[in-house]
Every structure is written in C-alpha cells, then in structure tokens.
C-alpha positions in Angstrom: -37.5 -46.8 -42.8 -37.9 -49.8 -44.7 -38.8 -53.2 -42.5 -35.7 -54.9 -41.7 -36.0 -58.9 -41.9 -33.4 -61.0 -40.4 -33.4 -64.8 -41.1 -32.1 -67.0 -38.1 -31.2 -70.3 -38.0 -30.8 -70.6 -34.2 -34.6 -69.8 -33.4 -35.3 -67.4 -30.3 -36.1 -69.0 -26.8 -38.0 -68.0 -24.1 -39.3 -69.1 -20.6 -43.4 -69.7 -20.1 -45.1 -67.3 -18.3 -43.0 -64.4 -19.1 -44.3 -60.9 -18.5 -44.8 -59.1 -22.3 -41.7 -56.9 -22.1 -39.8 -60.0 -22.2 -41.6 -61.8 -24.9 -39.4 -64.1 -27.4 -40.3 -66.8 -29.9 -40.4 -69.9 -28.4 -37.6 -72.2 -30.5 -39.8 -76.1 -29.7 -38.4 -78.5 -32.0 -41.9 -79.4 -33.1 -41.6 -76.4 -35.9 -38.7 -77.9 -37.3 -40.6 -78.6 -40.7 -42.2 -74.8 -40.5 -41.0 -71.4 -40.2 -41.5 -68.8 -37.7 -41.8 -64.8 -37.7 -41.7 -62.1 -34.8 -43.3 -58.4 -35.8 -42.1 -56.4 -33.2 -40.4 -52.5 -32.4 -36.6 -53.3 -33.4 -34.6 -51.9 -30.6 -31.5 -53.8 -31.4 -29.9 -49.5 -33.2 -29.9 -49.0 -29.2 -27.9 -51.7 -28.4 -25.9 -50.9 -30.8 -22.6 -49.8 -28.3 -20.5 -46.3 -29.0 -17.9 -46.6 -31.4 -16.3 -45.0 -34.7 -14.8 -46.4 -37.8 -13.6 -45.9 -41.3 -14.8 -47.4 -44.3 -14.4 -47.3 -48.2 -16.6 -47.3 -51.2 -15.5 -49.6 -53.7 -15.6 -48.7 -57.8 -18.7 -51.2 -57.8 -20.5 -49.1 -55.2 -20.5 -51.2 -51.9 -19.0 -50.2 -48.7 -16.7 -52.2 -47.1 -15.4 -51.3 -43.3 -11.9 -50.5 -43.4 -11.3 -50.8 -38.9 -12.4 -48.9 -36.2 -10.8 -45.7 -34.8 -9.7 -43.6 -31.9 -11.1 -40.5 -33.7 -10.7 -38.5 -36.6 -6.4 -38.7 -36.5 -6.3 -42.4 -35.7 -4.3 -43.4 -38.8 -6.9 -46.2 -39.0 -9.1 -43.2 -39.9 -7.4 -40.5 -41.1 -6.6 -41.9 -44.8 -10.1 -43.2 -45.4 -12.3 -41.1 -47.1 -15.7 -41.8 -44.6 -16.3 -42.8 -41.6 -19.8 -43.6 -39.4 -20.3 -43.4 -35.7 -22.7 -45.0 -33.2 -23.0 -42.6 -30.3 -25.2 -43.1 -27.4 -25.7 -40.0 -25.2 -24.2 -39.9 -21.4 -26.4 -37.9 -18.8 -25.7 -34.2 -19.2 -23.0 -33.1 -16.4 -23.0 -29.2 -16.4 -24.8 -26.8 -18.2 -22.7 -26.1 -20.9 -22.5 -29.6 -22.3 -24.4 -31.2 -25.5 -25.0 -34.6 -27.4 -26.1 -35.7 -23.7 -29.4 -36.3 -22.0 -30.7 -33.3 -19.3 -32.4 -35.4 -17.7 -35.6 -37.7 -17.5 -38.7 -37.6 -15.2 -41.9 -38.4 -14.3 -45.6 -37.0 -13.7 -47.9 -38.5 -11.6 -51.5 -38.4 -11.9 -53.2 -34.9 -10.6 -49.8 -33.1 -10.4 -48.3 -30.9 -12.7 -44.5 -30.9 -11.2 -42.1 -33.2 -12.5 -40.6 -36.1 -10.5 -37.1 -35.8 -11.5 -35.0 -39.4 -12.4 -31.1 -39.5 -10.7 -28.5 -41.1 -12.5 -27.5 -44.0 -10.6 -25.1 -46.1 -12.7 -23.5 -46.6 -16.5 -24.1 -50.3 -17.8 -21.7 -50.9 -19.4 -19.4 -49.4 -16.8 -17.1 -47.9 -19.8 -17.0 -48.0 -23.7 -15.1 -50.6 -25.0 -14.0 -49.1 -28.3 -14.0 -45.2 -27.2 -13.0 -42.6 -29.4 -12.3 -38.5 -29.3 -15.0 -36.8 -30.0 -14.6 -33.8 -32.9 -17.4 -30.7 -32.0 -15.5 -28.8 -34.8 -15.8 -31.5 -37.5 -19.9 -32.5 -36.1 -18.3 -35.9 -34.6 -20.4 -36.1 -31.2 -19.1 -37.5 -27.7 -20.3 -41.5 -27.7 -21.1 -43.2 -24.4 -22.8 -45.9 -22.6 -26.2 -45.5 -20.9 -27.2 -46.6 -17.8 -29.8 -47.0 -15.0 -32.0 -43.9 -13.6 -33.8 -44.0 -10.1 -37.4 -42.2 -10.3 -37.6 -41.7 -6.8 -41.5 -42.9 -5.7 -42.5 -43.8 -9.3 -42.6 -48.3 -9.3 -43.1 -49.7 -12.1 -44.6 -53.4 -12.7 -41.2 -55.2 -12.0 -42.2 -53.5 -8.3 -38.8 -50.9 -8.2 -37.8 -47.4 -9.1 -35.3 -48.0 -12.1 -35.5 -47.2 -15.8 -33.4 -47.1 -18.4 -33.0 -44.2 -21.0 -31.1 -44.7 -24.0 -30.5 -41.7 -26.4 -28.2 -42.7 -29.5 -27.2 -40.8 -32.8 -25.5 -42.2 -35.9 -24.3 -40.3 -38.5 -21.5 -40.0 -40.5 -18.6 -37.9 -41.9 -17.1 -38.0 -45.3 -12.9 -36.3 -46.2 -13.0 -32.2 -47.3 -9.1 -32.0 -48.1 -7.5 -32.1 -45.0 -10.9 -31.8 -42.8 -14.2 -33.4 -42.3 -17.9 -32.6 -43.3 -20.7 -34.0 -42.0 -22.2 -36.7 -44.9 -25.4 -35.5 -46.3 -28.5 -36.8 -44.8 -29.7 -40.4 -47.4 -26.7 -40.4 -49.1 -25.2 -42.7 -46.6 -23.6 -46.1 -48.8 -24.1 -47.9 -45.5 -27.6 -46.8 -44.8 -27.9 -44.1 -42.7 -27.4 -40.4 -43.5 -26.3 -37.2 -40.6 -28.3 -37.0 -37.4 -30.4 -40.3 -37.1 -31.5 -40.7 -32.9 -33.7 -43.2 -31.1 -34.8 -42.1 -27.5 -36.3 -44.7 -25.2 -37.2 -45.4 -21.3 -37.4 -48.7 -20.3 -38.6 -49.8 -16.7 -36.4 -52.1 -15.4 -34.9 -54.6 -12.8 -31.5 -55.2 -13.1 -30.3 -58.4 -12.6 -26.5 -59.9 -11.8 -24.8 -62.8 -13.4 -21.4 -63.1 -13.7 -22.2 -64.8 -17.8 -23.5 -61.8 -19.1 -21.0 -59.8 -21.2 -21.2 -56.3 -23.5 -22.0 -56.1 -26.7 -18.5 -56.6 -28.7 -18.0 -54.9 -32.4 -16.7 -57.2 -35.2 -15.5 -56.7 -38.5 -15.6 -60.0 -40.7 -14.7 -60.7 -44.3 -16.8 -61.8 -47.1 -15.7 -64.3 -49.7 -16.1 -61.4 -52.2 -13.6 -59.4 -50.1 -16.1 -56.9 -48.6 -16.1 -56.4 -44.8 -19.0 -55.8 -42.7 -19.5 -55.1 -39.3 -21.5 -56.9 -36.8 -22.1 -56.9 -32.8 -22.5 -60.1 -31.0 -23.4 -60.6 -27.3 -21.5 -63.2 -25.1 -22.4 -65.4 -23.0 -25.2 -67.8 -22.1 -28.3 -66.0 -20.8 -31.0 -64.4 -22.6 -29.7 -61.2 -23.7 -33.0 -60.0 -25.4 -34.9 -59.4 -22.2 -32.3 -57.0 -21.9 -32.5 -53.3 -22.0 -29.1 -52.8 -21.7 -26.5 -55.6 -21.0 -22.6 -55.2 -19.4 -20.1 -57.1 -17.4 -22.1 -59.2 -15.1 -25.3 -56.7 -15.5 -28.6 -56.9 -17.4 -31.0 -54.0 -17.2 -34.4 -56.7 -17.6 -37.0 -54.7 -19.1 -40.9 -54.6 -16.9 -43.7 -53.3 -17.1 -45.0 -49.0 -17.3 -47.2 -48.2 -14.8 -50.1 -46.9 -16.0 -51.5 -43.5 -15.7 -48.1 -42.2 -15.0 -46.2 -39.7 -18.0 -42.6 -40.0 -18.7 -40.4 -37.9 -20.0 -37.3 -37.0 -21.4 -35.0 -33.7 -22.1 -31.9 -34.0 -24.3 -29.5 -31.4 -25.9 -28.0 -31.8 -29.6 -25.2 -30.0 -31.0 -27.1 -29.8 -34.7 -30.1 -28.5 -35.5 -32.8 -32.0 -35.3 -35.4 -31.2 -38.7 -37.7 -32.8 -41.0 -40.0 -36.1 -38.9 -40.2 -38.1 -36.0 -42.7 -41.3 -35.1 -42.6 -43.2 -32.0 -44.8 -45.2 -29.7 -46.1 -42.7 -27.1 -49.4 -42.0 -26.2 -50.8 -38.4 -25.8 -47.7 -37.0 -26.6 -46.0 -33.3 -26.1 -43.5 -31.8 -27.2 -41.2 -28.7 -26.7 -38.6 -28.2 -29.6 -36.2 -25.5 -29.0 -33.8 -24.3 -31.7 -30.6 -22.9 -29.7 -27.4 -21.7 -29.7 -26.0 -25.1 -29.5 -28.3 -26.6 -31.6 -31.8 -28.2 -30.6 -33.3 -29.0 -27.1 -36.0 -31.5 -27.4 -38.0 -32.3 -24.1 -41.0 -35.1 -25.3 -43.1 -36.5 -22.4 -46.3 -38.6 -22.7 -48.1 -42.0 -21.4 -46.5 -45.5 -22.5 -48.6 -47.5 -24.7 -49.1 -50.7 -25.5 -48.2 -52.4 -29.2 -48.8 -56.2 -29.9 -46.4 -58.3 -31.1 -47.4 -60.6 -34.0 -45.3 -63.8 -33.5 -45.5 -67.0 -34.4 -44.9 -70.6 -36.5 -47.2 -71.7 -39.7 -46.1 -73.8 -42.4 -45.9 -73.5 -46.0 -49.3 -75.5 -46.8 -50.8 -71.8 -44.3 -50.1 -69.3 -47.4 -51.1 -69.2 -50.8 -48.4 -69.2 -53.8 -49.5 -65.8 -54.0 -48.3 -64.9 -50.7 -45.3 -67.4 -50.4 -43.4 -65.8 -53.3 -43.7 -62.2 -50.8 -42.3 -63.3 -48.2 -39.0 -64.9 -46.9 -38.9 -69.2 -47.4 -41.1 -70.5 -44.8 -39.2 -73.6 -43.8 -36.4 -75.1 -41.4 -37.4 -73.4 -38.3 -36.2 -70.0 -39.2 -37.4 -67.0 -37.6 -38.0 -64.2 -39.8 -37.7 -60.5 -37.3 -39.9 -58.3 -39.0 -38.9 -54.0 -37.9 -42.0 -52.7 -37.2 -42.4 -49.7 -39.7 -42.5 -49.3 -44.3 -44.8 -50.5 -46.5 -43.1 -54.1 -47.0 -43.7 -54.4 -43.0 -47.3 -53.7 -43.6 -47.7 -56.4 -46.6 -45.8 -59.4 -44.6 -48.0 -58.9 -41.6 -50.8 -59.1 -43.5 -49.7 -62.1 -45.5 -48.7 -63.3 -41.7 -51.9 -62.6 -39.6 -54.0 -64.9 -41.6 -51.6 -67.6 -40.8 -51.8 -66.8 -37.0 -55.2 -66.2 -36.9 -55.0 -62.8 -36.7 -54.0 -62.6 -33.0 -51.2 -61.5 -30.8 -48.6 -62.9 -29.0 -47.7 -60.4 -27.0 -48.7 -56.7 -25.9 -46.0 -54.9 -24.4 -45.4 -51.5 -23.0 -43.7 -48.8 -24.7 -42.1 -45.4 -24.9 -40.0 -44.2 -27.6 -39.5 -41.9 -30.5 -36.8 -41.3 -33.3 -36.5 -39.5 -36.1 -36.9 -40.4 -39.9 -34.1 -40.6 -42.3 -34.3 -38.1 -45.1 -34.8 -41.1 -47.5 -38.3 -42.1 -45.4 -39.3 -37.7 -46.5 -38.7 -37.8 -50.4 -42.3 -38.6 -51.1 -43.7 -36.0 -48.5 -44.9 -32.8 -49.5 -42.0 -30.0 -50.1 -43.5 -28.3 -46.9 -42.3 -31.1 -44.6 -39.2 -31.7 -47.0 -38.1 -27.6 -47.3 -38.8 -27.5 -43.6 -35.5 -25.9 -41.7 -36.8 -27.4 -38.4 -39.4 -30.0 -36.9 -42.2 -30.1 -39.4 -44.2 -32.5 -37.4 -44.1 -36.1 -35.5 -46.8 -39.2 -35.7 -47.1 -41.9 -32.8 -48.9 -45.1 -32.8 -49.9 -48.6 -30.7 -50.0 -50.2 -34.1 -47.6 -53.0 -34.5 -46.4 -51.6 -38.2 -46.8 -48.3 -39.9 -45.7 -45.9 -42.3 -42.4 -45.1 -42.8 -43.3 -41.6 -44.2 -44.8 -38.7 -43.0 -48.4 -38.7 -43.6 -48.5 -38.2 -47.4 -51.1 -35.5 -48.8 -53.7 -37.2 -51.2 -54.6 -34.2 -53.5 -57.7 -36.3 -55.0 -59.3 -36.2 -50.9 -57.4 -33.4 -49.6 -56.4 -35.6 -46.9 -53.0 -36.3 -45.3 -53.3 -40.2 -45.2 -51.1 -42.4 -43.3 -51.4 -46.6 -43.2 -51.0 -48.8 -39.9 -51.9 -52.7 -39.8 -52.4 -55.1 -36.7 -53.3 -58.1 -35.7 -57.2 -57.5 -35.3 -57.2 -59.7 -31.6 -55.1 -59.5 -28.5 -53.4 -62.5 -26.9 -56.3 -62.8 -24.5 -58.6 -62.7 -27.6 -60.1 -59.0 -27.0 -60.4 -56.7 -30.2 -57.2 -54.2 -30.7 -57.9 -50.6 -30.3 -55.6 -48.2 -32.2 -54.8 -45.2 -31.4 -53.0 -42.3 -33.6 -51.4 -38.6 -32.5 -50.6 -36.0 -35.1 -48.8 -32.9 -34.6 -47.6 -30.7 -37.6 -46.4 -27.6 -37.6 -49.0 -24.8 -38.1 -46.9 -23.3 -40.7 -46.2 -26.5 -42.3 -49.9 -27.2 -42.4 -50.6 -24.0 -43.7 -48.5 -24.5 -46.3 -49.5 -27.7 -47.4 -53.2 -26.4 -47.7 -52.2 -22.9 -49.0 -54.6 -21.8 -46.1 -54.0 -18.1 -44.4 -53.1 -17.8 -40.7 -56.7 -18.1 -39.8 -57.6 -21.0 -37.3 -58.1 -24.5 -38.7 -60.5 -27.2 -38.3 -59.7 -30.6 -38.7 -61.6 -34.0 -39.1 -60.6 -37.9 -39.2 -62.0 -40.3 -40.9 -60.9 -44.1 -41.3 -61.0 -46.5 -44.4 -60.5 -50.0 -44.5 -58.5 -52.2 -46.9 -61.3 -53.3 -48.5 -62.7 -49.4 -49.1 -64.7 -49.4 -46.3 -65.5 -46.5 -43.6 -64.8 -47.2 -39.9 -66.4 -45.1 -36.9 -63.6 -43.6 -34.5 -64.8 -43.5 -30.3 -62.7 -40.5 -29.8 -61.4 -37.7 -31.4 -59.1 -34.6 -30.5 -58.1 -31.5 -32.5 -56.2 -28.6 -31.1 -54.2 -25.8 -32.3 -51.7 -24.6 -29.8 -48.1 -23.0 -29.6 -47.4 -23.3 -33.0 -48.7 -26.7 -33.1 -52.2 -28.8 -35.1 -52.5 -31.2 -32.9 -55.0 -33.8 -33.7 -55.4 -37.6 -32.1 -58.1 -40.4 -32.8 -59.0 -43.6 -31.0 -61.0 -46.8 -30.6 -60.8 -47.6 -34.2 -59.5 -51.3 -35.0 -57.6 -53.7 -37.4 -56.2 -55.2 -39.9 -55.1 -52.5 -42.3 -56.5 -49.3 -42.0 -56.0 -45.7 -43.7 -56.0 -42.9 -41.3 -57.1 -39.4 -43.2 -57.0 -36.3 -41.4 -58.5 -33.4 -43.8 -57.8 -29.9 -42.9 -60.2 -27.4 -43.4 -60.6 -23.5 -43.0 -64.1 -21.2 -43.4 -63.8 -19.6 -47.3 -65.1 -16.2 -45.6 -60.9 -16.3 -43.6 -59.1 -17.0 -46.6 -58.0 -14.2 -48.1 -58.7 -13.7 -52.0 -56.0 -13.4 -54.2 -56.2 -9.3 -55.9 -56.9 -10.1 -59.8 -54.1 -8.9 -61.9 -54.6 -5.8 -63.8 -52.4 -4.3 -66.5 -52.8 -0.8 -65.1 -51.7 -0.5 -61.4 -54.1 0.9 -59.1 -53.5 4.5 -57.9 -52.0 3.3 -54.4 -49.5 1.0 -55.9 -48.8 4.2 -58.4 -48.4 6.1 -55.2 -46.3 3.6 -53.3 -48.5 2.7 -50.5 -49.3 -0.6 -49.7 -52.3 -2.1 -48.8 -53.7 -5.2 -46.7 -55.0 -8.1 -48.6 -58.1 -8.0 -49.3 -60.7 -10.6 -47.4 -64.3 -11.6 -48.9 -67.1 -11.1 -47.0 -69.6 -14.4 -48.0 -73.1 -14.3 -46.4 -74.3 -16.5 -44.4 -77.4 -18.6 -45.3 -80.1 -20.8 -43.2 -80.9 -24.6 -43.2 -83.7 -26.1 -41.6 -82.7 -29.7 -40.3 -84.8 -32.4 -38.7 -84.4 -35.3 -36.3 -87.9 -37.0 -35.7 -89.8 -34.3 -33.7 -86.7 -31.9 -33.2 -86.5 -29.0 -35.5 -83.4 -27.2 -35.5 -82.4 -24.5 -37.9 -78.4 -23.6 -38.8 -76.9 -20.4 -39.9 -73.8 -20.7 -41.3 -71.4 -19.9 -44.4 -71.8 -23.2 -45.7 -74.5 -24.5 -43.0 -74.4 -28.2 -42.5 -76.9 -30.4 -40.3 -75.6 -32.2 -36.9 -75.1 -36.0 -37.0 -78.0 -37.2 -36.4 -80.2 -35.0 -38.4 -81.2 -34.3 -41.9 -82.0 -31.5 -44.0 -85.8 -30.5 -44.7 -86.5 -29.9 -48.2 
C-alpha cells in the first residue's frame, strides 16, 4: 500500500487539550507562509459508506465512474463492463449468514472467558445508496456499522461503547451475460477482489442535530473523466468521528489498558496472501470453511504516534524539498501511514519537527494487503492458497510488503520509521509481532518439518546494530510466532533469521545412474537423516568456566571461547 498524500487547502482544526484519539492539525493563521503535514493511520476506507457503481475504462487507460447502482441489473450497471463496491459488514443475525461480523468481545485481565459486545444501534440508521447484493456473482451484502455495548468493560471516555467497523471492496468485471469477480491488482481504480479493514474504536457518542452522513459524489473533470468522492455535511468536526449519521457522531476515546479485544467475522471468499495492523500481542484463528473464511483476531490496543506539524521551506534542504509535496500556503499534506515513500517523507519531516510527536493515540486494527503490496515477496507467501502470515506494529509508518527475504543475511527484513520522542519528550519504544505460517516458513528456508529457532536482530539507517529488551519466539498450531520490543527510532530494519540444527535436516540422496535394489524392487524408503557429532567448547566469563556440548557449540552472551 503505497502512502497516500492529500494536499488541503482548508487546513485541519482542532480544540486544545484534546485527548489523542481526537488529535487534528491545528489550522492558526500564523503558518500561513509555511506548510503543514499530519503522519497518521488513514481510516478515512472505513468511512467510506456502502454503495455500488459502474464504471468504464477509457481507450487511454483511465477509469472514469459511469453512476451508481441498485445492483448488478440496475440498467445504470448492467451495460457497463465493471463495477466496484464499498461494503461494510452488518452484525451477523443467524448462523447461516456471511460478509457480517459474529460478534466482538472482550478479555479482562486474569480471565480466560470472553466478555461478549451486544449490538446496540446502526449509525447511520440505513444506507443511503443500498444495493442487492449478488452471492452468486461474489457481490457481498453492504451495510452501515454501528455502536456495541461491552457490558462492564469502560473505556477512557468513562462508558461501555465501541465501535467495530468491518468493510470489503472489491470489484467485478462483465463475462457475457454474467459477472466474475476482477482479479486481485488488476483493479484500474486501485483496488483488486477482497480488500477489508477491521477496527474497534472506544467511543462516546455524541448528538447534534448538524451532523450529517457521509454522501457519495460523482463530479466531472475538465478532461471529461468522472471521479467519485464522499463529502461530510455539516459544521462540526467530523474527524473525531468514528462513525458519523443523522444527528450522531460515534467520538472516538481512549482503550483501557490491560484489557484484549477482539473480533470474529465470516467471509463468503476464501481471505489469502498478508495482513498488518496495529495490535499488540496479537492471535489469531483462521478457519477455511464451507462458506469461505472465519477469522477471529483478538489482542491489546497499542499506541502509535502521530507525527504532525508546520515548518517552512527555509527547515529542508533542496535535497529534501524536491521529495516532498510544496511546502507553502498553509497546506496540510496527510501522509497514510504505510510504503516506502511514507517512510522517506517522515524522515525528511522529523527533522523539521524535531523528531517528536504530536500525538499518541490508541489503536486496534488490521487489514489485509492488496496483491500489488505481495509481488516482491517470496513465491511462498505469493503461491500461498491461504493466510501465509500477518505483521503488526506501534510504528507510525511501515512496510507495505510482507517482510521480504534478504538471501545475502538469510533474514526476512522488514523497515518501520518514527519519530524518535513522544509528545511528552520520552524516547519511543517499538514494538513488532510476526506470525508466518510454518509451512510458509518452511518453504521459504527449504527447512524439514523439524522445530525452528528464530532470532532478531535490529540495524539502523546508518548500518548500525541496536539491542532489543524483549524478545519472543514460539511455534504453535501451525504458527512461527516471533515478537520483539524496546527497541527505538528513526528508521530501523527489523531482521528475523530462521534457523534449524543441520543434524534435523534431512540430506538430499545423491543421484546415481543405477537405482538401488529397493527402488529396483519397488519399495520405498524414508529419507535419509545425517547423524553429525557433537563437539565440546570450553567458554570463559572471568572466574566462571563453563564447557558446551553441542552440534555447532556456541558460548552464552556474556562469555568467550578459551583458546
């Protein structure tokens, strides 16, 4: 996912003293003569409201909206040769039905039962532009979300609500007289088959006869190419809200801390290749069904910093000015928070802003990458029928890739960046989860289904080597799961290198041009696996003396092999 950087004119407000979920640039008129930027999450794909419509590819390539539609036989629809939903999933309502959420809970500290949420109210209270879903055709219900109750469970806004938003976009392009789902990346507008976002937001929800739903628009461009847009009426602040209807805003708070969340949702296709999100300590259970997938993802909210702020031009060097958007007129640049162009602005940016943040806001969410974001991962996440694996982070930006496997180190390396301070001026610590797919893994390494050992190591930008406080690696269910800690900012490389003992591996038999007298006889025979001895080091550590017997012995930390 490539960072996504919208230039405003009208620069974002916000009131002082504002809690950190409901951070926004400040607009003062004093930065007329500079220009501003805001590196956050982008959550606007979730406010994105349900709807469907047609659009056409022209002969020079660009897509251009044709309306939106009823469904697949709306005549708005059914001459056009593609069309592309927004769908966001309603609570699930019996057992049978998909493209919905099951439910959502929570887990409090020392207990191991669930606290489950009820579903209290839709906001909006309807879709404005429904349409008829298609199961047949892979066109999935679109709804609105809406406010859960977590019954015992307050959060910092001091109540019992949250928000959980599950959307899907895809689209569909003409077969003859029928529709196919359009393959994942080839997308003209973007976004392939089968993209979701899944968030819980804590919230308060506030009433004010000004607020209004998102509204869809279609507008013209003076080269005759339409594009669609949603705009928010009305005068308050709509981007403190979670989710915003007729008279309602869902006003995003605070997590609790110590507290997991969760969510369960049920897709009617089969959800493969990567996912990233911000959760902490994640877990996962991925189910491949009859209907299609059942994902249930819980973990601890985390916190990611917003880097946000105004400098002028006279702040950059040349250098840096011609990689970034004009820094001038009071614009505010929004900055999505993951891809490799993501990392380079906030590091052009953090200088300017002192390397600090504004903000530090709580989080829980996780999506999936479009197959575009996989074409430079290894064919064992890219061939992979199902999940392959899933990376989350507090780090304000990030990969957009899977980690990518550096043949040179034989490490799976995968780049975050962050301001290195706090707003209250303490030093960031990052954190970073990594599950993969044993089999994946496996494949990756060319390793036998022996267990693995796994190690993490952290390099700066400037080629550097960084101490980590904490470290996990487990292999469980199917699952490498591997999570590291405490380390800190600007713009490190996280390397996770796999490893297996050479005595598990099994050897590969050396070809002969006479087959033995099994194979001659038919019978088969298990591969064969090398015995290598083991061998004894002595290591020292002042007075301590401790000897290690091992394949390939090694000395603790600490001490150091006696000649």
């Amino acid at each position: 996912m490539v960072a996504l950087l919208i230039v405003s004119n009208t620069p974002l407000t916000s009131a002082t003293e504002v809690i950190d979920e409901q951070y926004s640039l400040s607009g003062s008129g004093d930065n007329k003569d500079k220009g501003g930027v805001i590196f956050e999450e982008n959550i606007d794909t979730l406010r994105i409201p349900s709807f469907l419509f047609s659009y056409e590819i022209f002969p020079s390539g660009v897509a251009s909206v044709i309306s939106s539609c009823t469904g697949l036989d709306d005549p708005a629809c059914a001459t056009a040769d593609f069309v592309k939903y927004y769908a966001h999933m309603p609570p699930c309502k019996t057992a049978a039905e998909v493209d919905c959420i099951e439910s959502i809970y929570a887990i409090a500290p020392g207990s191991a039962s669930r606290i489950e949420g009820i579903f209290k109210e839709p906001i909006p209270a309807s879709v404005t532009l429904s349409y008829q879903p298609n199961s047949a055709s892979g066109l999935p219900q679109g709804s609105t979300s809406g406010v859960w109750e977590i019954p015992n469970i307050k959060h910092g806004g001091g109540s019992s609500s949250f928000v959980a938003i599950s959307s899907q976009v895809g689209s569909l392009k003409r077969n003859g007289t029928s529709w196919i789902v359009q393959p994942a990346g080839s997308d003209p507008l973007g976004q392939g088959d089968g993209d979701f976002r899944a968030s819980i937001y804590p919230v308060n929800v506030a009433s004010d006869p000004r607020y209004e739903a998102r509204r869809l628009e279609i507008n013209s461009q003076p080269n005759g190419v339409k594009r669609w847009a949603t705009s928010t009426p009305g005068q308050p602040n709509h981007a403190i809200c979670a989710i915003v209807g007729k008279g309602a805003c869902a006003q995003r708070q605070s997590f609790p801390d110590g507290i997991k969340f969760g969510m369960v949702m049920r897709f009617s296709k089969v959800i493969s290749g990567w996912m990233h999100g911000r959760i902490d300590s994640p877990e996962i259970s991925y189910e491949v069904t009859s209907y299609g997938t059942r994902i249930d993802m819980q973990g601890y909210s985390t916190r990611v910093p917003i880097l946000a702020g105004y400098a002028s031009a006279a702040d950059f060097s040349q250098t840096d000015l011609n990689k970034i958007p004009p820094v001038r007129n009071g614009q505010v640049v929004i900055v999505n928070s993951s891809g490799d162009r993501a990392i380079e602005q906030l590091n052009i940016w953090s200088t300017a802003l002192k390397d600090k943040a504004a903000a530090n806001p709580t989080q829980w969410t996780f999506y999936n990458l479009p197959e575009k974001d996989i074409a430079s991962a290894s064919s064992c996440i890219k061939n992979s029928k199902t999940l392959a694996g899933f990376v989350t982070t507090n780090s304000t930006t990030y990969t957009a890739t899977p980690p990518i496997f550096n043949e040179s180190t034989a490490t799976l390396d995968y780049r975050v960046a962050s301001p290195h301070y706090l707003a209250d001026g303490k030093v960031f610590q990052g954190k970073y989860n990594l599950y993969i797919d044993s089999k994946v893994a496996r494949c990756i390494y060319k390793f036998s289904n022996a267990p693995i050992s796994a190690s993490v190591s952290i390099t700066t930008a400037e080629g550097g080597q960084q101490n980590i406080a904490t470290t996990i690696v487990n292999e469980k269910n199917g699952w490498i799961y591997l999570s590291a800690a405490g380390f800190t900012f600007s713009s490190p490389t996280l390397k996770v290198k796999l490893t297996q003992e050479v005595s598990a591996v099994a050897a590969t038999p050396t070809p002969s041009a006479k087959p033995s007298a099994s194979a001659e006889a038919g019978s088969s025979t298990s591969p064969v696996v090398v015995a290598k001895k083991k061998s004894t080091i002595t290591c020292v550590k002042g007075k301590t003396i401790k000897k290690v017997s091992a394949v390939s012995p090694k000395c603790p930390a600490g001490f150091k092999k006696k000649a």
